[in-house]
KETIVEX-579910 format. One record per atom (N, C-alpha, C): residue number from 1; residue in three letters; atom name; y, z, x. Coordinates in Angstrom, 2 decimals. Last residue first. Layout:
BEGIN
REC  zapa  lumlum  torpa        Y        Z        X
REC   NUM     ALA     CA        Y        Z        X
...
//
This chain:
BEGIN
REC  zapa  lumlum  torpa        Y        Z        X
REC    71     UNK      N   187.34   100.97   181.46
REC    71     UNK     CA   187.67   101.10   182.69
REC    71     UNK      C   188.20   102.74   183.31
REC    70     UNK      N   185.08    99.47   179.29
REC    70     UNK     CA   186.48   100.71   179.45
REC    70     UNK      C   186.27   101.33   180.85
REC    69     UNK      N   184.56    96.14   178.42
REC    69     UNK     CA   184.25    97.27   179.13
REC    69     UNK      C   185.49    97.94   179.34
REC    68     UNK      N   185.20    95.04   174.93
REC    68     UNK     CA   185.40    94.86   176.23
REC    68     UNK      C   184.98    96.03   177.27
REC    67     UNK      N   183.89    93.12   171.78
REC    67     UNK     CA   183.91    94.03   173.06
REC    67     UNK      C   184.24    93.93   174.50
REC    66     UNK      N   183.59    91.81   168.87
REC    66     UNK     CA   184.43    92.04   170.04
REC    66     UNK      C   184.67    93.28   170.66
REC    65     UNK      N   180.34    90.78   167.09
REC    65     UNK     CA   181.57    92.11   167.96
REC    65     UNK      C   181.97    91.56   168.79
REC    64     UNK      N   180.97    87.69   165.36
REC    64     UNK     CA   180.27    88.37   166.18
REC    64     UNK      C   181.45    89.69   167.09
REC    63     UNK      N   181.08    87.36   162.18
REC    63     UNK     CA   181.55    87.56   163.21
REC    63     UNK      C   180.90    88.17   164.29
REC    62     UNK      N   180.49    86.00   159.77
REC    62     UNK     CA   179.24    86.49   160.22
REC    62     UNK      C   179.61    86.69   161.49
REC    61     UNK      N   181.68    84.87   157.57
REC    61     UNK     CA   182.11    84.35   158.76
REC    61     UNK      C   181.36    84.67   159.87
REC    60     UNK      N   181.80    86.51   155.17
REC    60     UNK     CA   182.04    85.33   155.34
REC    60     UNK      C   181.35    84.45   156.36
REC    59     UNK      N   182.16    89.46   156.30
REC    59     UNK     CA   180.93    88.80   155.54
REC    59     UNK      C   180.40    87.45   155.26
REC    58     UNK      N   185.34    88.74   156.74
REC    58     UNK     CA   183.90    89.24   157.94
REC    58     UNK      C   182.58    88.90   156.95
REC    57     UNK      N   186.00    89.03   153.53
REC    57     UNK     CA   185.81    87.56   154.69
REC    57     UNK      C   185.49    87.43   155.84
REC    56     UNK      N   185.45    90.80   152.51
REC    56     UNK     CA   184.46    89.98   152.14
REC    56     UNK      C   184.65    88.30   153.69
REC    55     UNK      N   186.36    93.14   154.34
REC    55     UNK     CA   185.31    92.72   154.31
REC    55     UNK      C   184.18    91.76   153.95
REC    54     UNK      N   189.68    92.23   153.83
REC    54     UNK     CA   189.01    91.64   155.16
REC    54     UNK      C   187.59    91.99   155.62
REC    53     UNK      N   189.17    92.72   150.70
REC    53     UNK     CA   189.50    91.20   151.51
REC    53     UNK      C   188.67    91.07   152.81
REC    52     UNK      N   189.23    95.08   151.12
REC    52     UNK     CA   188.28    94.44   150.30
REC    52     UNK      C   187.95    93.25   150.60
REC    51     UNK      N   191.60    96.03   152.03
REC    51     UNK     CA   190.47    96.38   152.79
REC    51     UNK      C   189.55    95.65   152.09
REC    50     UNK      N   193.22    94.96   150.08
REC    50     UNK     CA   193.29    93.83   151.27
REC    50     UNK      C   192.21    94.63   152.14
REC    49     UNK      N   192.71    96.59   148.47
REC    49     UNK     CA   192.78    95.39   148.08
REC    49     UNK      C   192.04    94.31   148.86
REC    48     UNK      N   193.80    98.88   149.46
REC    48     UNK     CA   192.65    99.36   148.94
REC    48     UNK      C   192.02    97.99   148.95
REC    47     UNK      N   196.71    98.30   149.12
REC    47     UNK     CA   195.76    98.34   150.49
REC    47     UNK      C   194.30    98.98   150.33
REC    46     UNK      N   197.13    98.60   146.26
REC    46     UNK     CA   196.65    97.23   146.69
REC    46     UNK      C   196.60    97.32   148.19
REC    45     UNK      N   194.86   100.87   144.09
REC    45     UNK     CA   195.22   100.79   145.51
REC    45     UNK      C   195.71    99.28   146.25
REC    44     UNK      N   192.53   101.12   142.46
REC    44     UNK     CA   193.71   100.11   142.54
REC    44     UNK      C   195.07    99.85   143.01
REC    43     UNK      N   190.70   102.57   143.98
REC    43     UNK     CA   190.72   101.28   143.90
REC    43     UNK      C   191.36   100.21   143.07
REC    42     UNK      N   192.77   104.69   146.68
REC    42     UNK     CA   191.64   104.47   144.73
REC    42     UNK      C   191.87   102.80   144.47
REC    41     UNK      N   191.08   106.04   149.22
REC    41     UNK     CA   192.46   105.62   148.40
REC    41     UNK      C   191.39   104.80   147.24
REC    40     UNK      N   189.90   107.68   151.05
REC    40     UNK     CA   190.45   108.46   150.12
REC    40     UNK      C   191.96   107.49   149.68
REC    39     UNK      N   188.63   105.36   152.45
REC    39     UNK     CA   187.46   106.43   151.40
REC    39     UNK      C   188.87   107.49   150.71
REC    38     UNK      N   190.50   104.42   153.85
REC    38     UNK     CA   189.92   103.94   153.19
REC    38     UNK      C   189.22   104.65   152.03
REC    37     UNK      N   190.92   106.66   155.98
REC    37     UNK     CA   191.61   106.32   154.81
REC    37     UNK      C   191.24   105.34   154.22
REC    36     UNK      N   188.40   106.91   157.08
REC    36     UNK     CA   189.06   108.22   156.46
REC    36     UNK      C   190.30   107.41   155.81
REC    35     UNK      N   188.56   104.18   158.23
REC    35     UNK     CA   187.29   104.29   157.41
REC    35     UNK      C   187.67   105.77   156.46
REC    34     UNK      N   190.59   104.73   159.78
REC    34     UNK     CA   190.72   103.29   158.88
REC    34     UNK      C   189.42   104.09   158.20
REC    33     UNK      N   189.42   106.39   161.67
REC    33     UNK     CA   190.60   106.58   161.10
REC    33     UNK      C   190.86   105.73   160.16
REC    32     UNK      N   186.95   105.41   162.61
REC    32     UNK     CA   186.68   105.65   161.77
REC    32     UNK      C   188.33   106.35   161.62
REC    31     UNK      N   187.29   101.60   162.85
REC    31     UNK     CA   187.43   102.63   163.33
REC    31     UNK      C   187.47   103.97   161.77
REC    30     UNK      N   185.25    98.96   161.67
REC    30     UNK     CA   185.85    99.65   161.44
REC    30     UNK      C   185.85   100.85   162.43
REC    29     UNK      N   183.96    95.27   161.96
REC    29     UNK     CA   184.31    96.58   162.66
REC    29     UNK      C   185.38    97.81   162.10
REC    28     UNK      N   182.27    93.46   160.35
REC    28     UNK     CA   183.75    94.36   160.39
REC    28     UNK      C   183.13    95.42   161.37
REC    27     UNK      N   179.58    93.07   159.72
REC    27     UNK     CA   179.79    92.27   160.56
REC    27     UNK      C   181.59    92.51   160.54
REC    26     UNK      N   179.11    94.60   157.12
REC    26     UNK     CA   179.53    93.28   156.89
REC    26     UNK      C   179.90    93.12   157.91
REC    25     UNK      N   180.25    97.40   159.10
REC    25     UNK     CA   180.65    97.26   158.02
REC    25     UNK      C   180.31    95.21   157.81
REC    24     UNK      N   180.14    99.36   161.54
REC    24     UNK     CA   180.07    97.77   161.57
REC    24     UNK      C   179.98    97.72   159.80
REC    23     UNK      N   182.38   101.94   163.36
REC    23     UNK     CA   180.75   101.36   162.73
REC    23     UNK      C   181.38    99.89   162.01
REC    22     UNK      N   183.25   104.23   165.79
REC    22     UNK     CA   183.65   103.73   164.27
REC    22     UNK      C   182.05   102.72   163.76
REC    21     UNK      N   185.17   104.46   168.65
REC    21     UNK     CA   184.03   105.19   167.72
REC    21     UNK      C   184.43   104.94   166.03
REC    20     UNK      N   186.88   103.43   170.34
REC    20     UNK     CA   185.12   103.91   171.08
REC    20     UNK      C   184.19   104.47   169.75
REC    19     UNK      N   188.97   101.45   169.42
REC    19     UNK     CA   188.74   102.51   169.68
REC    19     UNK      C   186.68   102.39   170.03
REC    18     UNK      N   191.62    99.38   169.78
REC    18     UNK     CA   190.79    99.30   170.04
REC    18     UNK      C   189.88   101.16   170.48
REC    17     UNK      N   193.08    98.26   167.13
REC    17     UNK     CA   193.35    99.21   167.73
REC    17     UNK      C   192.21    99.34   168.16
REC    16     UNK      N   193.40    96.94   164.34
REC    16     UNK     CA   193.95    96.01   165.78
REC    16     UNK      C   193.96    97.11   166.72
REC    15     UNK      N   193.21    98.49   161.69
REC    15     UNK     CA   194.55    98.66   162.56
REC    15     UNK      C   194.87    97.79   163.76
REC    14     UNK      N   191.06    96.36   161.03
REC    14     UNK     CA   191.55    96.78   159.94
REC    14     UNK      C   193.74    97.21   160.51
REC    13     UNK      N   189.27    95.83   162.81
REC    13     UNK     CA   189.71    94.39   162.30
REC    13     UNK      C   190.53    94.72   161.61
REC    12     UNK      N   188.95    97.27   166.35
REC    12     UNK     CA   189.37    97.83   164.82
REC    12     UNK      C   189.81    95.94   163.77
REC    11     UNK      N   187.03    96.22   168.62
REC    11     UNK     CA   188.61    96.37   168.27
REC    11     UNK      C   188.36    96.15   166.39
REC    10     UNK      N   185.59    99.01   170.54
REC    10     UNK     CA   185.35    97.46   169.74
REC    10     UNK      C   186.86    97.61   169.25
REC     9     UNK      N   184.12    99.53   174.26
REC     9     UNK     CA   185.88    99.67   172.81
REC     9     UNK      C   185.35    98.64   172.29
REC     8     UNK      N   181.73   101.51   175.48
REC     8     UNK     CA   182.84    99.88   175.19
REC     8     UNK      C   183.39   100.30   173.97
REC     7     UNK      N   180.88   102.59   178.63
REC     7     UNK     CA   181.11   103.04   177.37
REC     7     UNK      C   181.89   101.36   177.31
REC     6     UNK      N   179.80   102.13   181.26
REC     6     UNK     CA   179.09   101.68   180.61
REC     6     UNK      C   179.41   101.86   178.72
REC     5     UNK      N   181.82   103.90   183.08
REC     5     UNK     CA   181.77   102.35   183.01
REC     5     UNK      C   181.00   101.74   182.30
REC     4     UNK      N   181.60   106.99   182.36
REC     4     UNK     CA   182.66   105.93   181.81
REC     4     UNK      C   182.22   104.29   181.62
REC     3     UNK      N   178.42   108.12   182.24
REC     3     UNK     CA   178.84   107.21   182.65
REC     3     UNK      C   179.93   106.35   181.89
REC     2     UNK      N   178.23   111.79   181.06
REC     2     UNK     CA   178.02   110.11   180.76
REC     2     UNK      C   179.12   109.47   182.07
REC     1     UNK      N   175.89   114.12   182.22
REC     1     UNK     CA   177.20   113.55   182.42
REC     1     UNK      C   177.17   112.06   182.10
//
C-alpha cells in the first residue's frame, strides 16, 4: 500500500497542470498528455514550434523541479 503523503505533483511547463506522472525533458517537465500530443504532431506544426521553444529555453536556464507535496 503506497503512502499518499510522500507522492509529489510536478507542474507541467507545457499545460500549467500539475500532474503525478510525466518526465524531465532538458530540465522541462512534461506531463505525459502533452508528451502524447507532442509525439503525434508534425514538425511543421506551429504548436509543434513553441514545444521546441519551451525546451530550448528550460535547457537554457537549467531549471530546477517545481514540486509540491499531495495532500
Amino acid at each position: 500500500m503506497m503512502n499518499n503523503s510522500n507522492l509529489v505533483e510536478y507542474q507541467c511547463q507545457c499545460c500549467k497542470q500539475r500532474k503525478r506522472s510525466g518526465y524531465y525533458i532538458h530540465h522541462l517537465y512534461l506531463c505525459l498528455s502533452c508528451e502524447q500530443l507532442l509525439i503525434s504532431l508534425e514538425p511543421e506544426d506551429p504548436l509543434y514550434k513553441e514545444y521546441v521553444k519551451l525546451m530550448t529555453a528550460a535547457r537554457r536556464r537549467n531549471s530546477q523541479p517545481n514540486t509540491i507535496p499531495v495532500n
